[in-house]
C-alpha positions as YAML, in Angstrom:
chain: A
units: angstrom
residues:
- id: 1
  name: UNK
  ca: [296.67, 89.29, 257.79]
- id: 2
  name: UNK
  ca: [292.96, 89.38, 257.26]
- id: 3
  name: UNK
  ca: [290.70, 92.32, 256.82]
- id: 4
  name: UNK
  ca: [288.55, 91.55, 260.06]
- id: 5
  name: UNK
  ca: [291.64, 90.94, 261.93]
- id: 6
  name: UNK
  ca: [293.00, 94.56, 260.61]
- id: 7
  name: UNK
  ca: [289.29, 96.00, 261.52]
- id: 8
  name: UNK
  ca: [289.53, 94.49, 264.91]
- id: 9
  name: UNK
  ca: [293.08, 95.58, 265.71]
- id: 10
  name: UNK
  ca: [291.45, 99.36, 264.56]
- id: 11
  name: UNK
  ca: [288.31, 99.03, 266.74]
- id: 12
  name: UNK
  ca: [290.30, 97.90, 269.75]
- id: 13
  name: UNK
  ca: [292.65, 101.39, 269.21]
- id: 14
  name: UNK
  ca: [290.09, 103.67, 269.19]
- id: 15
  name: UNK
  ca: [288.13, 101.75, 271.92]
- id: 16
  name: UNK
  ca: [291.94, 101.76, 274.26]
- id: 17
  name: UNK
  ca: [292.66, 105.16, 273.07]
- id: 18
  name: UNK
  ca: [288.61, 106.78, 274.28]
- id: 19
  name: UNK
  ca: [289.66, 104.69, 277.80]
- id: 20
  name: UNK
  ca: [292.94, 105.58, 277.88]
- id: 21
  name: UNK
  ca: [292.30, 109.55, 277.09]
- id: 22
  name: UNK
  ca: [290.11, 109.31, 279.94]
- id: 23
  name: UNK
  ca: [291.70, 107.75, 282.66]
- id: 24
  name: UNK
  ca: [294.70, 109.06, 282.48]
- id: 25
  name: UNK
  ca: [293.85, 112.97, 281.66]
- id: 26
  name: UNK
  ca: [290.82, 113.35, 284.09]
- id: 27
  name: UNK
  ca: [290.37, 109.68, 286.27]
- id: 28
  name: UNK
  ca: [287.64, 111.24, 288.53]
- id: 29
  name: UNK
  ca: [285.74, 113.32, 285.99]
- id: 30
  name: UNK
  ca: [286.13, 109.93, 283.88]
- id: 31
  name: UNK
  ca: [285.17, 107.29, 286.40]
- id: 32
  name: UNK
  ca: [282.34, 109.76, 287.72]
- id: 33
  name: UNK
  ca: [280.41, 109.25, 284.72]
- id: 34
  name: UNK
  ca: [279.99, 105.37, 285.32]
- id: 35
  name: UNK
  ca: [279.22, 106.28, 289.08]
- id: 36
  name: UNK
  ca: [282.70, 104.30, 289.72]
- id: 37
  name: UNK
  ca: [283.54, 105.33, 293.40]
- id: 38
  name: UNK
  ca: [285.89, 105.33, 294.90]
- id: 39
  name: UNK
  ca: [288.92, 106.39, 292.54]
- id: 40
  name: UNK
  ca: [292.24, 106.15, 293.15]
- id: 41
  name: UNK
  ca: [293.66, 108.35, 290.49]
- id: 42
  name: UNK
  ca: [297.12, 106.98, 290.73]
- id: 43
  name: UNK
  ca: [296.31, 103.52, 289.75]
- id: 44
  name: UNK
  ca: [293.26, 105.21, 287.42]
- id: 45
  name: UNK
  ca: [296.59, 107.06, 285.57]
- id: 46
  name: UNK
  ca: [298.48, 103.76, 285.36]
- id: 47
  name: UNK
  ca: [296.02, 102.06, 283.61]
- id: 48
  name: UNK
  ca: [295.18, 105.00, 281.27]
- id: 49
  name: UNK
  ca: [299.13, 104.51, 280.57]
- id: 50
  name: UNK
  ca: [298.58, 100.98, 279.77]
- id: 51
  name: UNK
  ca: [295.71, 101.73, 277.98]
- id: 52
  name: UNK
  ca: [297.31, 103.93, 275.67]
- id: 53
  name: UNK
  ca: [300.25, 101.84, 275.02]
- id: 54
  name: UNK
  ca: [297.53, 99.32, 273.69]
- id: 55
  name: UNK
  ca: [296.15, 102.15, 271.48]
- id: 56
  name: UNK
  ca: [299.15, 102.72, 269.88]
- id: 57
  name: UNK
  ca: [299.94, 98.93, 269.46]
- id: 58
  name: UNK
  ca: [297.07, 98.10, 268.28]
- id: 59
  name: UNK
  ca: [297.46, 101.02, 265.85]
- id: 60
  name: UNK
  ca: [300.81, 99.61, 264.70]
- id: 61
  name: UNK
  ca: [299.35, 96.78, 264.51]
- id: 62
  name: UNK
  ca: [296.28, 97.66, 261.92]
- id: 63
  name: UNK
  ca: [299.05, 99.07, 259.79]
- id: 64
  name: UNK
  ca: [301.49, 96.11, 259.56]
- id: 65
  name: UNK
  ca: [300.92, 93.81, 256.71]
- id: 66
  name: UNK
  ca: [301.83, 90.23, 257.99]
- id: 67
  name: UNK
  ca: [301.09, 87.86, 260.31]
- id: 68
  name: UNK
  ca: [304.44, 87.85, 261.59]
- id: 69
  name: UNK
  ca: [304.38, 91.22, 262.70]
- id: 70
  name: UNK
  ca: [301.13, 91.04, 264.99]
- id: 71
  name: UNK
  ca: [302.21, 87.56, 266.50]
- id: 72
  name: UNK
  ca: [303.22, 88.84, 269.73]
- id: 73
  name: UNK
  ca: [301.21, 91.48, 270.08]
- id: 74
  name: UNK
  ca: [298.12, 89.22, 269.76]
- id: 75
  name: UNK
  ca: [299.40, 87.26, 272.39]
- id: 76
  name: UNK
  ca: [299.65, 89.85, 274.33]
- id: 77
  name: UNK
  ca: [296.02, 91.01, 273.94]
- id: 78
  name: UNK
  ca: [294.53, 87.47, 274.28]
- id: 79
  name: UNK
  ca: [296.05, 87.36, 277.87]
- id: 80
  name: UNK
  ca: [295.09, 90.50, 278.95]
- id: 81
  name: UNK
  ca: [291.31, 90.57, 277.47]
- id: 82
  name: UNK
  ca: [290.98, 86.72, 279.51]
- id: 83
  name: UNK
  ca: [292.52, 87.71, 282.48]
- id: 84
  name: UNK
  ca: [290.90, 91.37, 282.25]
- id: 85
  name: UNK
  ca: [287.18, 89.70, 281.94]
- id: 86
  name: UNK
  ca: [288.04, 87.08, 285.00]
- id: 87
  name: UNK
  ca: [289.34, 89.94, 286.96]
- id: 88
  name: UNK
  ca: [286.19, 91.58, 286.67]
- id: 89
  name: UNK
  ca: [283.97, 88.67, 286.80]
- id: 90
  name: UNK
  ca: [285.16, 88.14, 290.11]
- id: 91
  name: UNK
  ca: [285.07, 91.21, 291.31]
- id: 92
  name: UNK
  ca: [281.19, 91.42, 290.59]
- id: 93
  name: UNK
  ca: [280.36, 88.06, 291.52]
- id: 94
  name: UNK
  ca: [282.33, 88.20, 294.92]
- id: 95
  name: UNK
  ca: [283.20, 92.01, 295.75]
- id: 96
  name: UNK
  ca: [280.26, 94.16, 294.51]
- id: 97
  name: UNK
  ca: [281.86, 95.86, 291.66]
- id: 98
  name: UNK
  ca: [280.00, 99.26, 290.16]
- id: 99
  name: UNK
  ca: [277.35, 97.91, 287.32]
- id: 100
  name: UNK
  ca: [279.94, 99.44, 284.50]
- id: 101
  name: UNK
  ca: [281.96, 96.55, 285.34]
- id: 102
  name: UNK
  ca: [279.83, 94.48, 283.34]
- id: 103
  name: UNK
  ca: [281.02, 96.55, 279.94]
- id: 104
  name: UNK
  ca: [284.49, 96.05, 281.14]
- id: 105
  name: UNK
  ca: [283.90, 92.25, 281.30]
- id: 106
  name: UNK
  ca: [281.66, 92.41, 277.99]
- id: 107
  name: UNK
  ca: [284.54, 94.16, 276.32]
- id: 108
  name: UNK
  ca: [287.66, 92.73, 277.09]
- id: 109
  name: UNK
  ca: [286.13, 89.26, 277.03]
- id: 110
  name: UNK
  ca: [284.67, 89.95, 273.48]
- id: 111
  name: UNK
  ca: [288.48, 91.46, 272.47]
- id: 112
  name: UNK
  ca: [290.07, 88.40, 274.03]
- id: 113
  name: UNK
  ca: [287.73, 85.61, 272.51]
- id: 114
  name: UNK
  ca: [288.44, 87.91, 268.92]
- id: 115
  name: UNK
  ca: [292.27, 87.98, 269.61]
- id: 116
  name: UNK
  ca: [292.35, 83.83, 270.18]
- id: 117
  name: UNK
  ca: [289.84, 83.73, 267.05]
- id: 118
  name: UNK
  ca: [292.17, 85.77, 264.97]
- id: 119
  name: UNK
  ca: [295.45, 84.02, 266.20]
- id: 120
  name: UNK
  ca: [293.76, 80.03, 265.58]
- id: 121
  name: UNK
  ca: [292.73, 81.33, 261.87]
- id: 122
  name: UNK
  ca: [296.16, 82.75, 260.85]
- id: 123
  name: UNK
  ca: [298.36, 80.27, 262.17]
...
């Protein structure tokens, strides 16, 4: 597994943990400091969950030392960072989506184009 690959799978942790933390301790305190209205904290709590499982994946993940290991896992993330940044793409082109959408989009379209960068390299 390569260094950058390692460094990404670390960035994305802390990045999944900060989001998760957030959303799934305090969704409204959260989500009220990207003026994101309204929030449904029930589905704000989910996703923290999710979140957080990615955190600790991608944590494993930084520690393992093969390709192998990470195989699914990138697979996993190269999904969900595509469909993530479509999902929000639409939703600000076609359903006025708060203006932190665009990080959203930014980020998990920047993870998922990393993910499918890291997975053509190493294969």
């Amino acid at each position: 597994m390569t260094q950058g690959m390692r460094t990404a799978f670390l960035i994305h942790a802390v990045v999944a943990l900060v989001f998760g933390l957030g959303l799934f301790l305090i969704p409204a305190a959260f989500l009220g400091l990207f003026n994101w209205t309204p929030i449904d904290p029930t589905m704000s709590r989910i996703f923290g969950a999710a979140a957080l499982g990615l955190a600790v994946s991608s944590w494993m993940a930084y520690r393992a030392q093969s390709f192998a290991e990470v195989r699914v896992k990138l697979w996993l993330e190269m999904v969900y960072g595509v469909l993530g940044a479509l999902a929000g793409l639409y939703q600000l082109l076609f359903a006025s989506a708060p203006a932190f959408t665009w990080l959203i989009v930014i980020i998990l379209g920047g993870f998922g184009a990393a993910w499918i960068y890291f997975y053509q390299s190493a294969r």
